[in-house]
C-alpha positions in Angstrom: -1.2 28.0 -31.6 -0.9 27.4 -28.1 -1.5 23.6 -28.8 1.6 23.8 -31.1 3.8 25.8 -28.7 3.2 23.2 -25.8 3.7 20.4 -28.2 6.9 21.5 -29.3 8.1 22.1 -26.0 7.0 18.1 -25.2 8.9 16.7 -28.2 12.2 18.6 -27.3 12.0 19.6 -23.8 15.0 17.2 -22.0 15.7 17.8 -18.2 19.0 19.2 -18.1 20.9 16.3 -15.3 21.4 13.1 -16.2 17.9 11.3 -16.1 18.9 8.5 -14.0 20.8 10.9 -11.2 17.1 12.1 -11.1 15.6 8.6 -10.5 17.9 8.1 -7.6 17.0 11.3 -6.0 13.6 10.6 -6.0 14.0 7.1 -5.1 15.3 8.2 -1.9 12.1 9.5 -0.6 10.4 6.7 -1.7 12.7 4.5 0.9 12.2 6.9 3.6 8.7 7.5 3.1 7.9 3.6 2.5 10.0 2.2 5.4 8.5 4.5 7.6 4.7 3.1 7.1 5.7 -0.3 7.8 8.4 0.4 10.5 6.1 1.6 13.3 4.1 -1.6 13.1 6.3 -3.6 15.3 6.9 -0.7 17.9 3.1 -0.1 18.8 3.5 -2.4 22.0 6.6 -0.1 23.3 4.8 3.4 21.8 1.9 2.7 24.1 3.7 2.0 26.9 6.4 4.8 27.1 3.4 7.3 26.4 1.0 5.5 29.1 -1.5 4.5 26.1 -3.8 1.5 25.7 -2.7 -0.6 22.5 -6.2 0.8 21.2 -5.6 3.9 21.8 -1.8 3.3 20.3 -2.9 2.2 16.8 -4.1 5.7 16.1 -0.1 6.1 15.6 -0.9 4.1 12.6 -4.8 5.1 11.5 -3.4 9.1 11.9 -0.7 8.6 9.4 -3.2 6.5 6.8 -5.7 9.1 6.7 -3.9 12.1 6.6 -1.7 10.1 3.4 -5.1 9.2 2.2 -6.5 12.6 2.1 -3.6 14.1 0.0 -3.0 11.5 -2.4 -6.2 12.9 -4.6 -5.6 16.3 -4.3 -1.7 16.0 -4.8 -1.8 16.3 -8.4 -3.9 19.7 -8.7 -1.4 21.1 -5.5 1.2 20.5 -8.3 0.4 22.4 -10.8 -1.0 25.5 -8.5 2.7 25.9 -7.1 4.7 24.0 -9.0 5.5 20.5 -8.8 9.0 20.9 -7.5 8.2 23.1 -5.0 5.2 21.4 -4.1 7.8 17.8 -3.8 10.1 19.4 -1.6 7.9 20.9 0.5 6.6 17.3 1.4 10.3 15.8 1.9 10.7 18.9 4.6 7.2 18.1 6.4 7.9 14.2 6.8 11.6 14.8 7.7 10.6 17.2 10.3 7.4 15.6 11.3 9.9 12.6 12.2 11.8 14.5 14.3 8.8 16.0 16.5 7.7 11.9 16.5 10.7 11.0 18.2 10.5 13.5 20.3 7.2 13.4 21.3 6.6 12.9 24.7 2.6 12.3 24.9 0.3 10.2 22.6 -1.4 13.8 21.4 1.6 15.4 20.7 2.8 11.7 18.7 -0.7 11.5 16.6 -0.6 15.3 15.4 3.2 14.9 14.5 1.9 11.8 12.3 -0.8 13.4 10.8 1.3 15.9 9.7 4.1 13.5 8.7 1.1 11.9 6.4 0.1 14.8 4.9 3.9 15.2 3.9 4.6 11.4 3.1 1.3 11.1 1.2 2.5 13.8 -1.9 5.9 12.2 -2.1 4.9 8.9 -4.4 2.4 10.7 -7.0 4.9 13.6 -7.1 7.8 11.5 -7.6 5.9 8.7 -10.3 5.2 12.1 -12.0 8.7 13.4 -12.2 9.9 9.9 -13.6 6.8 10.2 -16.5 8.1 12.9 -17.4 11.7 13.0 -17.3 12.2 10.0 -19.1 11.5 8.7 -22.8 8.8 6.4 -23.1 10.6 3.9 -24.3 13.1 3.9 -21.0 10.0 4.5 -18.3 10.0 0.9 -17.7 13.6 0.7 -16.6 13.2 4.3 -14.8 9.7 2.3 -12.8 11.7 -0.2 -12.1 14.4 1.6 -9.9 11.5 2.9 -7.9 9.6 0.2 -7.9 12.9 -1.6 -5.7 12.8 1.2 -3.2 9.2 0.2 -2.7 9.2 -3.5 -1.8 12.3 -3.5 -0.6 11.6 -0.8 2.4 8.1 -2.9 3.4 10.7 -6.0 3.5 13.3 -4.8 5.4 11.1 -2.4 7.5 9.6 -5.1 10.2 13.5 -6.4 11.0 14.9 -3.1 11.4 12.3 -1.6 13.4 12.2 -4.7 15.7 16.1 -4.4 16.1 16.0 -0.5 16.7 13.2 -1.0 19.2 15.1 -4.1 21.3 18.7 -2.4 20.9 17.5 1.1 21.5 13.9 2.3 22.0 10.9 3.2 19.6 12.0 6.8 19.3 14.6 5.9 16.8 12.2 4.4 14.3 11.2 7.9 13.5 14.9 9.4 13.8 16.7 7.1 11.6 14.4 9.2 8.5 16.7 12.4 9.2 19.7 11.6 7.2 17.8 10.3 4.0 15.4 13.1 4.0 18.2 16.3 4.3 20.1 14.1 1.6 17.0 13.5 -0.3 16.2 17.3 0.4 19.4 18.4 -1.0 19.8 16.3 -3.8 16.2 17.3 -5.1 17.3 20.7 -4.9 19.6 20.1 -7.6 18.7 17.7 -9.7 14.3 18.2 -9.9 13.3 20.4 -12.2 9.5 21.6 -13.7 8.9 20.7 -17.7 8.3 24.3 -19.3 4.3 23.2 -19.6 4.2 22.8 -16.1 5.8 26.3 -15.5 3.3 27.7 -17.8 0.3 26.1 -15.8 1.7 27.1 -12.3 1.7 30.7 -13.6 -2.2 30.6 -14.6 -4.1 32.3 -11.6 -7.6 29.8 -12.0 -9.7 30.8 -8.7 -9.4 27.8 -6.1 -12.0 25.1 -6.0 -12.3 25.1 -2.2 -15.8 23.2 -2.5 -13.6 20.5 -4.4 -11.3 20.5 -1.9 -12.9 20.3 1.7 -14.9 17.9 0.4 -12.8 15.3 -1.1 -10.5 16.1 2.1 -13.7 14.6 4.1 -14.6 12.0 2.5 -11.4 10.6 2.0 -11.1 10.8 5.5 -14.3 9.6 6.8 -13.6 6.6 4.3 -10.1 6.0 5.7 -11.4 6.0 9.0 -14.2 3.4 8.4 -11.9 1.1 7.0 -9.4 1.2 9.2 -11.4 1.2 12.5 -14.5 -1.2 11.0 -13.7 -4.6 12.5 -11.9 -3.0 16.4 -15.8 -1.2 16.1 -18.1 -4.5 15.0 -18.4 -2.4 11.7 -21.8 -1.4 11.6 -22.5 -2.8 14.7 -21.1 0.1 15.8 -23.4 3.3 15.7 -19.7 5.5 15.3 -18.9 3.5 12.1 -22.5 3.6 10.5 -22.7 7.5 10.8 -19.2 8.1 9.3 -19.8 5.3 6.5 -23.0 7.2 5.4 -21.2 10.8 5.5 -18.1 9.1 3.1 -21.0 7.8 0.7 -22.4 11.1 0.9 -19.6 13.4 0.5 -17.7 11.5 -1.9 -20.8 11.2 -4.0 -21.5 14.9 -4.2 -17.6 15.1 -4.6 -17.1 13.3 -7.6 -20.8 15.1 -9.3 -19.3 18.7 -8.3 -16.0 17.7 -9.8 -17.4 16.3 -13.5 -18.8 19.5 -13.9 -16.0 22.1 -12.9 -13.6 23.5 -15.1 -10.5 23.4 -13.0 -11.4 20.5 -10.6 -8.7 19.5 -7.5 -9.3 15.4 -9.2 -9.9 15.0 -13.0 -12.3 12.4 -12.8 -13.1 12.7 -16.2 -9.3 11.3 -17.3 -11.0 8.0 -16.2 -13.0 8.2 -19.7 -9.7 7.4 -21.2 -9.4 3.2 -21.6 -5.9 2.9 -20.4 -5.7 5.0 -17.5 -9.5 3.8 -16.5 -8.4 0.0 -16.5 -5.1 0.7 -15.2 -6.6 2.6 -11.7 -9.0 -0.3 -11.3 -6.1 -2.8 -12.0 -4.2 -0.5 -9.0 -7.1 -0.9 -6.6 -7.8 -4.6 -6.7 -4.4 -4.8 -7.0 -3.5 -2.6 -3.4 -6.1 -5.1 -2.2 -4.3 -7.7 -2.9 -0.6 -6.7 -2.3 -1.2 -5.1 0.9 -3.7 -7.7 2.6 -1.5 -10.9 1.7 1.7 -8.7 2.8 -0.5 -7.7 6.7 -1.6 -11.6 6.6 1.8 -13.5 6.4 3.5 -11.6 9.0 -0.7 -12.1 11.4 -0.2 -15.5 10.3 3.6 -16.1 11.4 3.0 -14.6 14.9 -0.5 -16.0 15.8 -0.3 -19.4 14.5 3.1 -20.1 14.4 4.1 -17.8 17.7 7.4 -15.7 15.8 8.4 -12.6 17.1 7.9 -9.3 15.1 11.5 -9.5 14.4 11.5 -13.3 13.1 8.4 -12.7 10.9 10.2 -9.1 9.3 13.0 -12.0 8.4 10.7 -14.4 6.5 9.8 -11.3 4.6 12.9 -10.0 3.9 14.2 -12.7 1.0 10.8 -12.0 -0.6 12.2 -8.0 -0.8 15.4 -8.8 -2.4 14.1 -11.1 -5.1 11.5 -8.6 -6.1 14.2 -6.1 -6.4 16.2 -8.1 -8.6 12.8 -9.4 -10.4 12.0 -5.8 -10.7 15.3 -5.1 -13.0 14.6 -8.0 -15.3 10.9 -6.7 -15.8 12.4 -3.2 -16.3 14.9 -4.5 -19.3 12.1 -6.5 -20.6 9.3 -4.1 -21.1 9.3 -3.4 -24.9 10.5 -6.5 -26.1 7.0 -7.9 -26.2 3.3 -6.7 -25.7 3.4 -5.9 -21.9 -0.4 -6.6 -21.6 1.0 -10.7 -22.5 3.5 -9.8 -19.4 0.7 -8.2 -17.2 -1.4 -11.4 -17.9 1.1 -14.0 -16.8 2.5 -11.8 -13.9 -1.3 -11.9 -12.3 -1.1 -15.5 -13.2 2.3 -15.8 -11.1 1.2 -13.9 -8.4 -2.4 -16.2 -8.1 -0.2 -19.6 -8.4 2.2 -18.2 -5.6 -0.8 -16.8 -3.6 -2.9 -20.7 -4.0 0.3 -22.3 -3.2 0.3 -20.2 0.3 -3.3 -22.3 1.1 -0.4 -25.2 2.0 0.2 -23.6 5.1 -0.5 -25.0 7.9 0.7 -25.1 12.1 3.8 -27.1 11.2 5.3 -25.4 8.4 9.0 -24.5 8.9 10.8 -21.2 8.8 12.2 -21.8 5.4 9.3 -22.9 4.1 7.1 -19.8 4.4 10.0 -18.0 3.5 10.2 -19.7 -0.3 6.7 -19.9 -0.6 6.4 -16.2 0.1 9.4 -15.4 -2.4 7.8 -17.5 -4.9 4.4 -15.1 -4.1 6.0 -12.1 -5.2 7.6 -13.2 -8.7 5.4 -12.2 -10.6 4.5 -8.7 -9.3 7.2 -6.5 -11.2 5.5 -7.7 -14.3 2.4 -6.3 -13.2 3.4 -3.0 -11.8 6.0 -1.6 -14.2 3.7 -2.6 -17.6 0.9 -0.9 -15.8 2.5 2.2 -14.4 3.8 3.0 -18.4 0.5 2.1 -20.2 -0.8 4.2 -17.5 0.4 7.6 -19.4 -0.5 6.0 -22.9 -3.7 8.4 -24.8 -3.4 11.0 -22.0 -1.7 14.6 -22.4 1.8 15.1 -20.6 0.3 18.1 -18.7 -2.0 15.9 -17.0 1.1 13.4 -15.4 0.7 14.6 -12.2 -3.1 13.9 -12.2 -2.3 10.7 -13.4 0.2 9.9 -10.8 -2.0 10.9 -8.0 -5.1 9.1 -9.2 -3.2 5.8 -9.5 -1.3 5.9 -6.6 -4.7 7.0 -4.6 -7.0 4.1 -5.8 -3.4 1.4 -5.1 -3.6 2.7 -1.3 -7.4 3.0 -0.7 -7.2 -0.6 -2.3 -4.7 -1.6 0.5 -6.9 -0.3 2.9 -10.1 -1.7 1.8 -8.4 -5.3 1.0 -6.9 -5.1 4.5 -10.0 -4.3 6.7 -12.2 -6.8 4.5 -9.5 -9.6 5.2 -8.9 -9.0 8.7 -12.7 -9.0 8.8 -12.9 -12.4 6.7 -10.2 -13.8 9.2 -12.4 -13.5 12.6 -15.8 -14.1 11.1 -14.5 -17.1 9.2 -12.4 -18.6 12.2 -15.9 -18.4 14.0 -17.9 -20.1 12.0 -15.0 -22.5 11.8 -14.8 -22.7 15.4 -18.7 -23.5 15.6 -18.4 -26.2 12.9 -16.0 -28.1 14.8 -17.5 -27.6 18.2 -20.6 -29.2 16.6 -19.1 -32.2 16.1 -18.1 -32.4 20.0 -20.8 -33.8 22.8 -20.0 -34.6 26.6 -20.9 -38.1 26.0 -18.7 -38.7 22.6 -16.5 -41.6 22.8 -13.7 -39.4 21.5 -13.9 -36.8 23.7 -13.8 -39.3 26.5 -10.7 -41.4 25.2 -9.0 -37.2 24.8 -9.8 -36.5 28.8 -8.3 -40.6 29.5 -5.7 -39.8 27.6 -5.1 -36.5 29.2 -5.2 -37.8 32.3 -3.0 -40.2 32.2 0.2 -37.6 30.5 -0.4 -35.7 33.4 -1.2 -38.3 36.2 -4.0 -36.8 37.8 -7.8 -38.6 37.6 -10.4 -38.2 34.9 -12.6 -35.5 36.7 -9.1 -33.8 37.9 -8.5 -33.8 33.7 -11.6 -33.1 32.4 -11.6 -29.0 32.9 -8.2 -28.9 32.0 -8.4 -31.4 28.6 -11.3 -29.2 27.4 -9.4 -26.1 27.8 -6.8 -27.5 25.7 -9.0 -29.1 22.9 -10.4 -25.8 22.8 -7.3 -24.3 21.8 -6.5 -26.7 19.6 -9.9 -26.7 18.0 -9.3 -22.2 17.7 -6.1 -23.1 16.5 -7.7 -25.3 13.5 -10.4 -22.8 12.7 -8.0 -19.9 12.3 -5.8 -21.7 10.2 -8.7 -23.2 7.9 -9.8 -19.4 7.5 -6.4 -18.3 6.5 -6.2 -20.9 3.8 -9.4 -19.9 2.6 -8.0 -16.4 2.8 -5.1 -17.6 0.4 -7.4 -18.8 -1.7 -9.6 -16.3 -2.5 -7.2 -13.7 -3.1 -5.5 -16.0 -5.6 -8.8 -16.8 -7.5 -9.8 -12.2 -7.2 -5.8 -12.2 -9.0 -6.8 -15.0 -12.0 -9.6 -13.5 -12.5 -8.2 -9.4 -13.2 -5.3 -11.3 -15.9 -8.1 -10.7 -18.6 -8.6 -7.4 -17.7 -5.1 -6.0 -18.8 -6.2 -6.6 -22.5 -8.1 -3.5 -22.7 -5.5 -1.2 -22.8 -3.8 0.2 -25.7 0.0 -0.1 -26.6 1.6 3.0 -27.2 2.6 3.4 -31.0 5.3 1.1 -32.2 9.0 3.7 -33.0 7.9 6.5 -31.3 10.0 8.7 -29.0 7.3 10.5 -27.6 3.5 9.0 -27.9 1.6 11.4 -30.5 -1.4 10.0 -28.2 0.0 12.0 -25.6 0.4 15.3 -27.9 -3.4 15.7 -28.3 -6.1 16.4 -25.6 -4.8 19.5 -25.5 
């Protein structure tokens, strides 16, 4: 009987504002909450010197906010349906607009690093929360249009992010980086207010009194956090060089494996691992990690690329980026109108086959290419990702009970961000221990005696009109440079490359997951389960 009640509820149940006023409100959190992780990138160098911090020591700015967003992504989900999904979405706009105001207040680095652990812990429940309100507020057969307004607030913030945060930091200071999130989140805070509502199912779950799983919870708060950590700190430490790393790798293994036996087995667990049985949503969250691999280490290794090799500011590389933001926001309304018109899994295929052309063509790179260049080859990059994200993120929900959206949300949008983490430590790792095995390649090739080192140091000598053994210190110091110059380039090619080839190879993938039934308002799939 109860299975009937909530079932009927699901097939009639309509929120009672217009569905798309709802999109934009939560859409506005997603700008804030986005623009904010990639605005404080280009302020680091000003942070640590107004709080008189080491750049190390400054990048915690960053490694607070990832961890503390990492550690409540899992958990997100069950904190929903304990105290209500609404409530639970709102509280998190009123931590990360406040939290932004204590960060551009703070006066020490302590006082900056607890305000952005906090901020993270508030940012980090927005995107599940809000994925979940959109699953659920629309019609299947409009989610892909509903994705798709979302979907712009999320490239477009990462796109526009470095420029504005460059400009606010050379035409004001740093503390304004945080303080420009205070008019979107009371407006964002209001509008919520208004137009967010529960589904009756969820109200009826918030009112069940299960006990709390704290076991569940500190421990997948730990080893989300140790893994975080190690990630993000792997390469400054010499990863397991480092004695720091190696113990709080082991304790992540360790907790997280004992997390995820403990959770199988409860009845009420914080993460329901076992909605990973189900084909769809199992494909789709390993689609979302390699994918958060991909996506965030090509978007960390333009900009690395730009400024190391090519010597643009922070500002100048946030431009080259830019474009690339606009045409995924228009690409992103043509893949919304699309979906259902075809067999998205065909569109999933050819958008990972896009994305891995566009990502091959970047291995053209090299230490003359022009500003317009690299800022077409990096628009023609990103083409192909809104037919991979809005597909997924509907066939996502396809087989799996509507009281289980926010679990799904959460899941999904945990395993795209630990994916962007892991794909960003292992490439920035790639980058330095490829450039040095480049760099001794090259130097092999190089004796005192060589005929063309000696014509180099003649040469030398004569451009700056001093005698050979005048040149010589100074005409190995530069063919060193250039040599470092050549290696790190040949590794970010190789870079390029093997991200396109980890894309071509996931395009099969996509072929395991079920359609949702052909004419149907609401998926009869997502009736059962119950």
């Amino acid at each position: 009987m109860a299975a009937t009640t909530t079932t009927h509820h699901e097939a009639v149940w309509k929120p009672k504002h217009n569905p798309w006023l709802v999109a934009m409100t939560v859409t506005i959190a997603t700008f804030m909450e986005v623009l904010d992780t990639s605005i404080a990138n280009v302020a680091l160098p000003h942070i640590a010197g107004s709080v008189g911090a080491s750049q190390d020591e400054a990048t915690w700015v960053l490694t607070s906010y990832l961890v503390a967003s990492a550690v409540i992504l899992p958990i997100s989900g069950w904190i929903s349906n304990r105290i209500g999904r609404k409530r639970f979405y709102m509280t998190c706009v009123v931590m990360f607009t406040a939290c932004s105001l204590l960060c551009g207040l703070a006066p020490t680095l302590p006082f900056l690093i607890l305000a952005r652990i906090l901020q993270g812990l508030g940012g980090g429940g927005l995107a599940p929360s809000e994925q979940a309100i959109l699953a659920d507020t629309f019609p299947i057969e409009k989610r892909g249009q509903a994705f798709a307004m979302y979907g712009a607030a999320v490239v477009v913030a990462p796109a526009i992010g470095p420029t504005l945060g460059g400009w606010l930091t050379d035409n004001y200071n740093w503390h304004w980086i945080f303080f420009i999130n205070l008019p979107f989140g009371l407006l964002s805070l209001y509008l919520s207010n208004r137009m967010v509502e529960d589904p009756p199912e969820l109200i009826a779950r918030t009112k069940r009194k299960d006990p709390v799983d704290f076991i569940g919870l500190i421990s997948v708060a730990l080893g989300v956090g140790l893994l975080e950590f190690t990630l993000d700190k792997g390469q400054e430490k010499d990863w397991f060089g480092s004695g720091e790393i190696q113990l709080t790798a082991a304790l992540a293994v360790i907790i997280l494996i004992f997390f995820v036996f403990w959770e199988w087995n409860h009845p009420d667990p914080i993460v329901d691992l076992k909605l990973l049985k189900n084909r769809n949503f199992g494909t789709a969250v390993f689609l979302q990690l390699v994918l958060g691999m991909v996506l965030f280490g090509s978007t960390v290794l333009i900009p690395q690329y730009l400024q190391t090799m090519l010597g643009y500011t922070a500002e100048l590389a946030g431009k080259v980026l830019s474009p690339a933001g606009l045409v995924m926001m228009v690409m992103m309304a043509v893949a919304g109108k699309t979906l259902g018109k075809g067999d998205p899994r065909l569109t999933v295929m050819l958008g990972y086959l896009a994305v891995a052309a566009g990502l091959y063509n970047l291995t053209r790179l090299d230490l003359y290419s022009s500003f317009g260049t690299v800022t077409l080859w990096r628009m023609l990059q990103v083409i192909g990702l809104p037919f991979i994200f809005i597909p997924i993120s509907t066939l996502n929900y396809v087989g799996v009970p509507r009281e289980k959206s926010n679990q799904i949300s959460s899941l999904s949008n945990f395993a795209r961000n630990i994916g962007g983490s892991a794909g960003t430590a292992l490439l920035t790792t790639y980058l330095a221990r490829s450039a040095q095995v480049h760099m001794s390649n090259l130097g092999a090739n190089i004796t005192a005696g060589s005929y063309a080192l000696q014509a180099y140091v003649s040469r030398f000598a004569a451009a700056t009109h001093t005698t050979y053994a005048q040149a010589q210190p100074m005409a190995m110091a530069s063919a060193f440079g250039q040599m470092a110059q050549q290696a790190t380039m040949i590794a970010y090619k190789n870079a390029f490359a093997m991200l396109a080839w980890v894309v071509m190879g996931l395009s099969p993938l996509v072929w395991l997951m079920r359609l949702p039934p052909k004419n149907a308002k609401v998926d009869p799939e997502q009736m059962g389960g119950h």
